[in-house]
N, C-alpha and C positions, 0 to 999 in steps of 0.2 A: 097400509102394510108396515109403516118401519114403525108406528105409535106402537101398533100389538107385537113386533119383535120388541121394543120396547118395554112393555107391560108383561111381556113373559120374560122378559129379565132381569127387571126388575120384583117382580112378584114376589119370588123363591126367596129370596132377600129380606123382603119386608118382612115376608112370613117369620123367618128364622129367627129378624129383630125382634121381632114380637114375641115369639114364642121363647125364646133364651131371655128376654125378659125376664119374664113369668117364670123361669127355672131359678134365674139369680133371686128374685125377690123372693124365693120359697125356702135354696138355702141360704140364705143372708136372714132369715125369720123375719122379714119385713111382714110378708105373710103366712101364715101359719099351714102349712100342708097337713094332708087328716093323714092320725097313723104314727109311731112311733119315729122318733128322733133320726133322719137316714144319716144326719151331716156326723152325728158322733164316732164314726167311725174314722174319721180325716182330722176332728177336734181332740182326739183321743189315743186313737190307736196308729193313723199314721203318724202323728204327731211325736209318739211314741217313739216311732220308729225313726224317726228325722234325729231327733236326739240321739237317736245311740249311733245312727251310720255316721252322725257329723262327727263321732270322734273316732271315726277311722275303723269300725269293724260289723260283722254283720249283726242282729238280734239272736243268737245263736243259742240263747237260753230261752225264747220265747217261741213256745209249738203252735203259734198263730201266724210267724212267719213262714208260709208255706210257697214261696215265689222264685224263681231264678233269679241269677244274680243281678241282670239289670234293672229288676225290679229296684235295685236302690239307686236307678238314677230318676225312675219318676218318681219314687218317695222324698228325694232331694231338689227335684226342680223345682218347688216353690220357691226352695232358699235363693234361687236367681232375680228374685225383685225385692230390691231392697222397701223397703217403707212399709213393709204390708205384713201381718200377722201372717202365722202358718197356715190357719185356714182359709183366710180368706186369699195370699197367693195363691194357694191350690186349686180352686174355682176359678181364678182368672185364667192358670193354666190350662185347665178344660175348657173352658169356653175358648182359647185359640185354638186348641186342634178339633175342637166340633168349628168354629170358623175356617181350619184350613181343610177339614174334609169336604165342606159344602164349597168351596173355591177349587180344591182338586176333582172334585163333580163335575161342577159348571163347568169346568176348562174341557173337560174331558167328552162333554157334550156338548163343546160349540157347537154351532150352524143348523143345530137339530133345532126342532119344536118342539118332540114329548117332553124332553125333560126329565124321562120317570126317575131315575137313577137320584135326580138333585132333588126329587120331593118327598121320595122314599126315606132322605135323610132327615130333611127339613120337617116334616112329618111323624117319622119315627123314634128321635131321639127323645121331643117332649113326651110321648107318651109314658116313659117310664118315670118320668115325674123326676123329683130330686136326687133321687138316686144313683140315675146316672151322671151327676158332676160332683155327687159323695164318693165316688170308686174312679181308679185309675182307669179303669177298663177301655173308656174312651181313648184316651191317649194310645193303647193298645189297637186298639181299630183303628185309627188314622195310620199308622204305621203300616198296617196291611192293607188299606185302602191304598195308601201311597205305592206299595209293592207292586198290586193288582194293575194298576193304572201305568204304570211303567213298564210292566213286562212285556206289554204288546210291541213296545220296540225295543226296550233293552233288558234282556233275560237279566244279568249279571246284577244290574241294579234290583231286579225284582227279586232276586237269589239274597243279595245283600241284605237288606230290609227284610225280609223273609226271614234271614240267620238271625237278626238283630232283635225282630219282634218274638221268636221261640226263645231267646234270652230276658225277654222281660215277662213272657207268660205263656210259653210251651205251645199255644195250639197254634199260631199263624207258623209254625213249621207247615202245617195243611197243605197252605199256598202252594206246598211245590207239588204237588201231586196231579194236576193237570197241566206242568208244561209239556209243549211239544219233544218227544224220544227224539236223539240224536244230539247234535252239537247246544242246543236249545237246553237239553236237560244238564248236558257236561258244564255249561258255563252256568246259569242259576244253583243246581247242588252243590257245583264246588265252590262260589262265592258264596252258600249259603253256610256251607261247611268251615270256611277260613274265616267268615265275621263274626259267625255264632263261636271259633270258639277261639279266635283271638280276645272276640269282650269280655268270655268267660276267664281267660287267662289272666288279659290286664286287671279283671276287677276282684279275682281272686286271691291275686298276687299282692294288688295292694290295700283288698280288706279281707282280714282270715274271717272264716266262718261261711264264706259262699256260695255252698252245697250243703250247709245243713237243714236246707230245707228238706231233703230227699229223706231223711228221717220223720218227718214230721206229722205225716198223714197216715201213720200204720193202724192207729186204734181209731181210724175217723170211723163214725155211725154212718147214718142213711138219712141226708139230710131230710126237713120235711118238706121241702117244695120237687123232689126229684120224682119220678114217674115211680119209683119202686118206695115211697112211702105211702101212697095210694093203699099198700099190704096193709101199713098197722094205721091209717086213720077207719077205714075201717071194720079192724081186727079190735082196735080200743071201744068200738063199741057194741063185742059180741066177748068182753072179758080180758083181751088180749095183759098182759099185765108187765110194763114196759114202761121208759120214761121220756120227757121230751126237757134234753136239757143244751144249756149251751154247751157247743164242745167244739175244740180247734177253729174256735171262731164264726162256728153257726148251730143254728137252732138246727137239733140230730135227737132221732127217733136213737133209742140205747135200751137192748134187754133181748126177751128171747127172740132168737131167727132175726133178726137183725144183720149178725154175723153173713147166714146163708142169703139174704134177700142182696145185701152188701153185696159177696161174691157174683152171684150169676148175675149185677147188674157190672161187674167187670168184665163176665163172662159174654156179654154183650156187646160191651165195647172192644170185647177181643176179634168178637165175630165182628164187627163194622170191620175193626183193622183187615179184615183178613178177607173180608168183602172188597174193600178200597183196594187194596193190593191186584186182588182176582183182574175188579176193573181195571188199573192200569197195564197190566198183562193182556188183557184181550178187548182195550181201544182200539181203535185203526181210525178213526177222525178227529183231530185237533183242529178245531177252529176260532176263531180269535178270542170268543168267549168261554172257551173249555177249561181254562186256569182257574177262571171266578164261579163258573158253576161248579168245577170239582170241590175247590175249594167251601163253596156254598153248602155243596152238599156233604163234607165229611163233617163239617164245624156242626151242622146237623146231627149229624151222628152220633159224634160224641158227646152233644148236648143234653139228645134226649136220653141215651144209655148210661150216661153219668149218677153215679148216687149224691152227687149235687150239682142242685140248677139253681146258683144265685139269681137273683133278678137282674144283676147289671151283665151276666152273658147274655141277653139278648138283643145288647147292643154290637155285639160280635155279628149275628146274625140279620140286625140292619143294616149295618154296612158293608158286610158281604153281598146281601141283594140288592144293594142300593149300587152298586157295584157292576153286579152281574144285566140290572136293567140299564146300563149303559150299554149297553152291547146289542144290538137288532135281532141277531143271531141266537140269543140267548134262550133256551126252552125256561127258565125258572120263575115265569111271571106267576105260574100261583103258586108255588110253593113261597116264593116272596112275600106275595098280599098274604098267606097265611100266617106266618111269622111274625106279620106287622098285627095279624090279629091277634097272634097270642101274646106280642108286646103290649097292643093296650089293657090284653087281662090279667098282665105280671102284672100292672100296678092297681089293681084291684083286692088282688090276694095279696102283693107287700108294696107300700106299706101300711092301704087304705084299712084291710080285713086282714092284718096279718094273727092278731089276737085270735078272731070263727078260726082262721087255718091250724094255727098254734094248736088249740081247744078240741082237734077235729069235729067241728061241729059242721052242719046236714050243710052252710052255704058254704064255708071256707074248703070242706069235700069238693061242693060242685063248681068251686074257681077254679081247683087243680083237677079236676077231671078236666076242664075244656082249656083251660090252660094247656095242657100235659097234652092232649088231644088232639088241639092243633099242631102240636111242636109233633109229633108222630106223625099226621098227617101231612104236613111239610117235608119232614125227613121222605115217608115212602114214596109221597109223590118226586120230588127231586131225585132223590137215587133212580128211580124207575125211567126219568126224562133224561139222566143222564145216562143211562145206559142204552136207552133205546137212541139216542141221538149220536153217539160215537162209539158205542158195540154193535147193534144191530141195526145197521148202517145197509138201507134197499142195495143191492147191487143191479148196476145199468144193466139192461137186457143184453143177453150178447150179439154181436154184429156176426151177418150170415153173407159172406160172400157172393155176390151174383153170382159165378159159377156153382156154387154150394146150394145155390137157391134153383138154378134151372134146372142139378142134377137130382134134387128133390120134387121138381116138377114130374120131368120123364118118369122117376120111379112110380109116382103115385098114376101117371097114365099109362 
């Protein structure tokens, strides 16, 4: 017995060395990954951005910074090791919060055997290939991981972290929408309320330009990996006459109905909003895991109704379930294992096939149908377990008083 407690503890371990290996030697180009350049975005463009926040203000003239303000404190953390190129501290810095997310797992599922939660990550993250440690996004997820993992005892910390991570990139606000109503909700919202917007203050105040992003996504198109570019791959080849260009920092379908496909896919994420709301109004059971599965399932929501779905959001959604399967109680094991399916066919379509996708051609079509398909079939199944597990909630038979009982005797003799 204590070898195989053992061998399950150390396992998740080895695995992770192994596989983040394999990530570093892919962006470090020791080996060449198939598919277009992921790292140039962090050699290039965040690099970009290190420059100009290092001299004290935000990119205010560049419509590709599209991020809240503390988004400039992970564009600046590499500058924290000294001896090391911009890109390559950047990497090192992902790989410590993918090592302290698999450490906040394990810790979190001592004394257990499954383990699901710590392999879902150890698992999950290589699948999107190098990508995910060319994008901050990671660092973003450990943030909410960490929230997640805390709230169970301390709202206020998980409120904190919560406000802190919707300052670095808007959606782990989510987090708060499945704590427990009452004193639980007044201490998480209102810490999340004082740290989100003291950071915004202090980082406002001392670099101008710190909300110009909230200009910046007005003319965005309809990116092509989003479920509503499905319309013009296609629409392009039945004459559609439209173009696929870069724009605000990703490849976006642009021409006609564009516009309208654009709207009603916000029109969707209005409905999600207004859906998750409904749900929080007519919950009646909070149980330990209902934070990480609301949360599972809104980041859902908004993913798949979004008119973009980078590849690196779907490490939001492995470690949200990576998350939620720490938890016994949790209904999201297949919406989870679905999610993980459609992580390993994001890196199929980017950035193995991104060119067939680009091209709309008949296979890079059929990655983003089952792509796009899973991430749907995930979101309905979750929201549907979440509502059936704390809306429609059996109610215990009611109790019939002996006297009650033997006066329904006599009547019926």
């Amino acid at each position: 017995m204590p070898t195989a407690v053992a061998r399950g503890t150390i396992l998740p371990f080895a695995v992770w060395l192994l596989t983040r290996t394999a990530l570093l030697l892919f962006v470090f180009k020791v080996v060449v990954f198939p598919g277009p350049d992921v790292t140039s975005d962090v050699s290039a463009i965040y690099r970009g951005w290190y420059e100009v926040l290092s001299t004290g203000t935000y990119p205010m003239n560049d419509v590709t910074w599209q991020y809240p303000p503390a988004g400039a404190l992970a564009i600046l953390s590499p500058g924290l090791l000294p001896g090391l190129d911009y890109t390559s501290a950047f990497f090192v810095v992902v790989l410590v919060c993918d090592l302290a997310v698999l450490l906040l797992l394990r810790y979190a599922e001592r004394g257990g055997t499954a383990r699901r939660g710590t392999w879902m990550w150890v698992v999950g993250v290589p699948l999107l290939g190098p990508t995910v440690y060319a994008r901050y996004d990671l660092m973003v997820t450990a943030v909410a991981v960490a929230a997640l993992l805390a709230g169970l005892r301390r709202p206020r910390t998980l409120g904190a972290l919560a406000g802190f991570g919707a300052v670095l990139k808007v959606w782990p606000v989510l987090l708060l929408l499945g704590v427990p109503r009452g004193r639980t909700t007044v201490r998480s919202w209102g810490a999340a309320a004082a740290t989100g917007g003291a950071v915004t203050l202090l980082l406002c105040t001392l670099m101008p330009g710190g909300l110009a992003f909230l200009t910046f996504q007005r003319d965005r198109g309809t990116e092509v990996e989003s479920l509503g570019a499905l319309v013009f791959h296609i629409a392009r080849h039945f004459g559609w006459e439209g173009q696929v260009l870069l724009n605000y920092g990703s490849v976006e379908f642009l021409g006609p109905y564009v516009p309208l496909v654009s709207t009603i896919a916000l029109g969707l994420s209005v409905l999600a909003l207004g859906w998750l709301v409904l749900w929080r109004l007519r919950a009646r059971e909070f149980g330990p895991s209902t934070p990480c599965d609301a949360a599972f399932a809104a980041v859902l929501l908004f993913t798949t109704t979004s008119r973009v779905i980078s590849p690196q959001y779907m490490v939001w959604l492995v470690g949200l379930a990576a998350v939620c399967l720490v938890f016994r109680d949790s209904r999201m094991t297949l919406p989870a294992w679905l999610a993980l399916a459609a992580t390993a066919v994001t890196v199929l379509e980017f950035p193995i096939w991104f060119a067939e996708v680009v091209a709309s051609d008949p296979s890079g079509i059929a990655l983003l149908v089952l792509r796009n398909g899973l991430l749907v079939a995930a979101t309905v199944t979750a929201c549907r377990r979440l509502w059936r597990q704390t809306v429609a909630v059996p109610q215990p038979p009611a109790r019939v008083s002996p006297a009650a009982r033997e006066d329904s005797h006599a009547t019926s003799r």
